[in-house]
N, C-alpha and C positions, 0 to 999 in steps of 0.2 A: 729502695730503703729496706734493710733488715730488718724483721722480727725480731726484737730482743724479746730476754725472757720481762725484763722493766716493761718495756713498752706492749706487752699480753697483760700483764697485771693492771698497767693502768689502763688497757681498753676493754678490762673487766670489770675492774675498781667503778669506771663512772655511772653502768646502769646500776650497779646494787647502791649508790646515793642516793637515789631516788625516791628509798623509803617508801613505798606505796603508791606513790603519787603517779597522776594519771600524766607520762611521757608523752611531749610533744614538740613538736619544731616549731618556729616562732615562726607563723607566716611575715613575710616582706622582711626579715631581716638581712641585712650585709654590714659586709667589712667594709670600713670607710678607709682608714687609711693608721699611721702610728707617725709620729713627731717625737724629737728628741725636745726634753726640758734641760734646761740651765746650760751645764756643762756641756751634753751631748744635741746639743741645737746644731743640725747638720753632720753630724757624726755618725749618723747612723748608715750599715751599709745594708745593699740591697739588699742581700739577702734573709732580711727583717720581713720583707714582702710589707714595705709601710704603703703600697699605693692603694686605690680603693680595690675593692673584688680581690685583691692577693688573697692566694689559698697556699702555698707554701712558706712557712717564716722559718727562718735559721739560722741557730746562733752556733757559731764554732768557736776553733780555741781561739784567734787573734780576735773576733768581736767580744770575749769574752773576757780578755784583760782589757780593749778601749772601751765595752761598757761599766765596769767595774763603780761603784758606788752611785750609778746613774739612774734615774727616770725615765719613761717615755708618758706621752699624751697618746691614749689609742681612743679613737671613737669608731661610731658602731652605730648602725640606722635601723629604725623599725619604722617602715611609709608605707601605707597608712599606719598611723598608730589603732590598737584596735580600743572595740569602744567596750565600756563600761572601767569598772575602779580596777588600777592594774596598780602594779608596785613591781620596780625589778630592784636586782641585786648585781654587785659584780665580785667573781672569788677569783683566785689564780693557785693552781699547785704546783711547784717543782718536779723535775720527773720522779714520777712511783708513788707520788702521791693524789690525794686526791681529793676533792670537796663536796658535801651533802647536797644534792639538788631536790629538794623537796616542798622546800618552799622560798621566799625573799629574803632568809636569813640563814646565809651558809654557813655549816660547819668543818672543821676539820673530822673526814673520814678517817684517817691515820696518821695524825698528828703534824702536817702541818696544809696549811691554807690561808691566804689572805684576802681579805677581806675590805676593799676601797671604801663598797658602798654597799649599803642592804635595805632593805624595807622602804627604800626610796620613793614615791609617788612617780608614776610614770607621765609625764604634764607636756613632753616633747616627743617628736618621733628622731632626736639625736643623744645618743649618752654618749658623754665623755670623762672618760676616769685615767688617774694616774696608776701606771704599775713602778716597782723597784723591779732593775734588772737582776740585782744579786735574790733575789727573795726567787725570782720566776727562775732563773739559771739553778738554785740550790747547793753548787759544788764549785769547788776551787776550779780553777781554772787549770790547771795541772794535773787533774782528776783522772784524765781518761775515762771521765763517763758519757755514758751516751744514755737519751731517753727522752721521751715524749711530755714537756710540762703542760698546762691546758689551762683554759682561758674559759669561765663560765661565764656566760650573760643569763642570768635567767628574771624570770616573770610571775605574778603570782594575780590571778582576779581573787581580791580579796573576798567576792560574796559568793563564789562559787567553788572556791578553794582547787581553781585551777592552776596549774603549772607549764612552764613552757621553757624550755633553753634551750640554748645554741653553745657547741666548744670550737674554741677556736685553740688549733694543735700549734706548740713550738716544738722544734725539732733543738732539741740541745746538743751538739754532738763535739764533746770533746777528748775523743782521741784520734790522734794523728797515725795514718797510715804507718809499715815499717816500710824504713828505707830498699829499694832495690841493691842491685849487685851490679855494676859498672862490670861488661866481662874483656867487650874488646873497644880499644878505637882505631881507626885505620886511617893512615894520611893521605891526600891527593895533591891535586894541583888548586891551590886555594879552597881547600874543604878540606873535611874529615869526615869518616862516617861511626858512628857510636849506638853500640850493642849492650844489650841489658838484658838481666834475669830479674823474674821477681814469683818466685812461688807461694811469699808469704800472704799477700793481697788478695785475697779472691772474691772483695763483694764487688757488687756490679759499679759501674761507674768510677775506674780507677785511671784515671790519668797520668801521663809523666809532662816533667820539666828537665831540659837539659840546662847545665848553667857552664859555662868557658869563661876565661881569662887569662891574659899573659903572665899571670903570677897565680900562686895558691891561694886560696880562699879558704873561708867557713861560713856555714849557715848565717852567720852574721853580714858576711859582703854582700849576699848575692844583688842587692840592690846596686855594688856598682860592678858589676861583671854582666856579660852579656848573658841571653838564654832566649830556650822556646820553651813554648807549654801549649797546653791540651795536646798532647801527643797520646794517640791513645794506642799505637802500635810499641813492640819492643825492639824497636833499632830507628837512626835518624840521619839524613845525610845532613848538616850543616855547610853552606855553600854561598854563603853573602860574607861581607866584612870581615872575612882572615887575610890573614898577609903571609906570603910563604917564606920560609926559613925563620918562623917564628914560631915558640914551645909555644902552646895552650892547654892548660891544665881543664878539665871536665870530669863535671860531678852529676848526677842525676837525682830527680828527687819524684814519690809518688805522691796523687792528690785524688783526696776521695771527693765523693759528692757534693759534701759539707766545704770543700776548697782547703781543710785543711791537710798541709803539706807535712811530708816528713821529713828527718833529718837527712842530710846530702847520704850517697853512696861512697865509697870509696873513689878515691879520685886519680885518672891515668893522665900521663901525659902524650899530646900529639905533637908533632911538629910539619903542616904542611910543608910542599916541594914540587918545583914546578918541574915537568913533564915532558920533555922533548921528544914531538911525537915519529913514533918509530918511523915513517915514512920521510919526513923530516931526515932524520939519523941517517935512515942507506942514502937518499940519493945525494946529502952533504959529504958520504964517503965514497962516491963514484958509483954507487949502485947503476942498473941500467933497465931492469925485469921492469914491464910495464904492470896498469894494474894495481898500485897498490902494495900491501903489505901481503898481497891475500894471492902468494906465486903459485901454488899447487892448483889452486882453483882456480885461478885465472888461465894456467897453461891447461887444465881438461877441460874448462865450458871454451875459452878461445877471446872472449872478452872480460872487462874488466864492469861490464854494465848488467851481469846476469842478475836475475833476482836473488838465487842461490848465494853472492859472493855478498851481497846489502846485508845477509840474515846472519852471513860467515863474522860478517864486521861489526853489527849490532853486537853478536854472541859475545867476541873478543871484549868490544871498549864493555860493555854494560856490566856482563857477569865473571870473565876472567880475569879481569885488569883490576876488581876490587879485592883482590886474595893473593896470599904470595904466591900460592901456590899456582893460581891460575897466572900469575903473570913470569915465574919461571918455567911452564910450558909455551909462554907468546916468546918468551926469549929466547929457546931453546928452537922453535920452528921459526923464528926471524932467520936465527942462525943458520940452520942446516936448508930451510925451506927452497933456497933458490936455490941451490944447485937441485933439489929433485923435478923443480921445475924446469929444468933447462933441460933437464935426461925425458921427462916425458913431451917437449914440447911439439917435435918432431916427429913423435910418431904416433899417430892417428888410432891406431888398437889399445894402445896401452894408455890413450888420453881416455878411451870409450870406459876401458877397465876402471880404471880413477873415478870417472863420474859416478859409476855404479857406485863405489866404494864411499863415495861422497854422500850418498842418498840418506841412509841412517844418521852421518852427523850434522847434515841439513835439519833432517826432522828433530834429533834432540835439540838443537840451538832454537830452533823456532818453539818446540815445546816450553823450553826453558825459559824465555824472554816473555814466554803467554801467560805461564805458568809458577814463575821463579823455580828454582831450584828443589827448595822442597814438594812444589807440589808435583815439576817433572821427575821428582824420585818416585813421588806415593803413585803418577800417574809406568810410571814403569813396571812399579811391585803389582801392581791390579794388572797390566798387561800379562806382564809373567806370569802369574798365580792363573790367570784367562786362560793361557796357552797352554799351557801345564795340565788343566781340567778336560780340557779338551782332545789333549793328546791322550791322557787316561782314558777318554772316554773313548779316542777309535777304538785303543789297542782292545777296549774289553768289547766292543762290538762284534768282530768279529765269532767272538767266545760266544756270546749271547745269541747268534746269527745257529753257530752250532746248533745251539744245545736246543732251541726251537724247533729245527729239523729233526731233532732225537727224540 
């Protein structure tokens, strides 16, 4: 949760209410639980924190229009109740505002605060009081505000002119993330996989939702188009329930803390397609090279069960075959591949040469499949930049070996 500049004010605002009074926490008090009255009798969603002990309550934009001219019944426990003449009060303020704790009869600190009950005799160890949700929310639901409204219970011994409260925090959070940037999708065989930018978002706890369907949508459909969420990565393979040579349209949306989502991103279209696997393809055209798709390697280790040729094959299906570009080099060495296998198979020096030659893009594929892509580039540039410092470092040795003797 962010520091606003609102929610510093009001967790300034609440000890200067106090007026003098001697600040204390209510021994044995808890959160018992909140209920919807009339209209919102079962309406209410979790994220209210209605159960007992809930210490997070949250109201966002969508509970913010289904609470809309509603009620709730919140009660609230002090076991034991303490002894001698006690009297409490219940206030509530909107965020940025905030109400007088100084005694059972709360006022508005800055002009607004409500007020259930005050000066009450304390005769149970349960209170229960009615709040209005628009009154505790303060702002349109459109508002794009966000801030902390608060919930005072306080207590008052009337012969000692003691004081005691407890606040209980609503998180009111109503603005919605901005939308991401839909950049690519790519089609497979029954999937697709779909990439995202999002530099405007940056509090903590940002989520995405991907949403598909066979026709165009808007924020209004998504309830009947397909989708995932809690995705907290920016790229997703979707790989269940598509059907190939069918368009799907895919929009992406972000989701802060609060669950409230933003408007879709712009929207691409995919069209999975199934796949006929290259090995498949030569030996249905007479092919003959044993081994696999994987001829060069297979003609310099001599089998087709090497470790080396498993890491060659991962490398190809995992990270090649998702890019066009990786899969017009697998087309391009389908192509030419057997015959240079066929020229090295025969002879024994030139298979030994290959294998050497092999060695480096063993270790990048394995790097790569460890590491993805990006991290086997940053893990290369750190290699480099290694080697490079160290080679600096012979060449001046020798110099420094000099000038020691001199």
């Amino acid at each position: 949760m962010t520091v606003t500049p609102l929610r510093l004010l009001t967790a300034l605002a609440i000890p200067l209410g106090i007026a003098g009074a001697a600040r204390a926490a209510i021994p044995n008090f808890s959160f018992v639980g909140i209920e919807g009255v009339g209209t919102l009798d079962g309406k209410l969603n979790d994220r209210l924190g209605r159960t007992s002990n809930a210490t997070e309550h949250i109201i966002n934009i969508d509970d913010c229009g289904v609470y809309a001219g509603g009620e709730v019944d919140v009660t609230v426990r002090v076991d034991p109740k303490p002894t001698g003449d006690w009297q409490y009060a219940i206030a509530y303020a909107p965020p940025g505002k905030t109400c007088s704790t100084s005694d059972a009869n709360p006022e508005a600190v800055d002009g607004q605060c409500y007020v259930p009950a005050a000066q009450r005799e304390l005769d149970s160890t349960t209170i229960d009081f009615i709040i209005n949700l628009d009154d505790l929310i303060g702002s349109a639901c459109e508002s794009g505000d966000e801030g902390d409204a608060t919930l005072y219970v306080i207590l008052q011994n009337t012969s000692l002119s003691e004081v005691k409260f407890e606040s209980v925090i609503f998180n009111v959070d109503l603005g919605a993330p901005t939308a991401p940037t839909l950049s690519d999708v790519t089609s497979g065989d029954a999937r697709f996989v779909a990439k995202w930018t999002d530099t405007a978002n940056t509090e903590d706890g940002i989520e995405y939702a991907v949403y598909y369907g066979d026709a165009p949508f808007t924020k209004d459909d998504i309830d009947a188009v397909d989708g995932k969420s809690g995705i907290t990565t920016k790229t997703i393979a979707i790989e269940s329930g598509l059907s190939n040579d069918v368009t799907y349209y895919v929009s992406v949306a972000a989701r802060d803390q609060a669950d409230n989502e933003s408007v879709l991103s712009n929207q691409l279209e995919v069209t999975p397609a199934s796949t006929t696997d290259f090995w498949e393809s030569y030996v249905g055209a007479g092919g003959k090279e044993p081994g696999g798709f994987c001829f060069i390697a297979t003609a310099a280790y001599g089998t087709p069960l090497e470790a080396e040729l498993g890491t060659l094959r991962h490398f190809r299906d995992e990270m090649l075959m998702g890019s066009a570009a990786g899969r017009t080099i697998v087309h391009g060495y389908y192509q030419f591949g057997r015959f240079w296998a066929s020229y090295i198979a025969d002879k024994p020096a030139l298979r030994a040469v290959v294998r050497v030659l092999l060695v480096p893009v063993v270790w990048f594929a394995d790097l790569t499949l460890a590491l993805g892509p990006e991290g086997a580039f940053l893990a290369l540039l750190a290699a480099f930049s290694g080697y490079r410092h160290l080679r600096r470092r012979a060449r001046l040795r020798p110099l420094l070996v000099v000038q020691e003797l001199r």
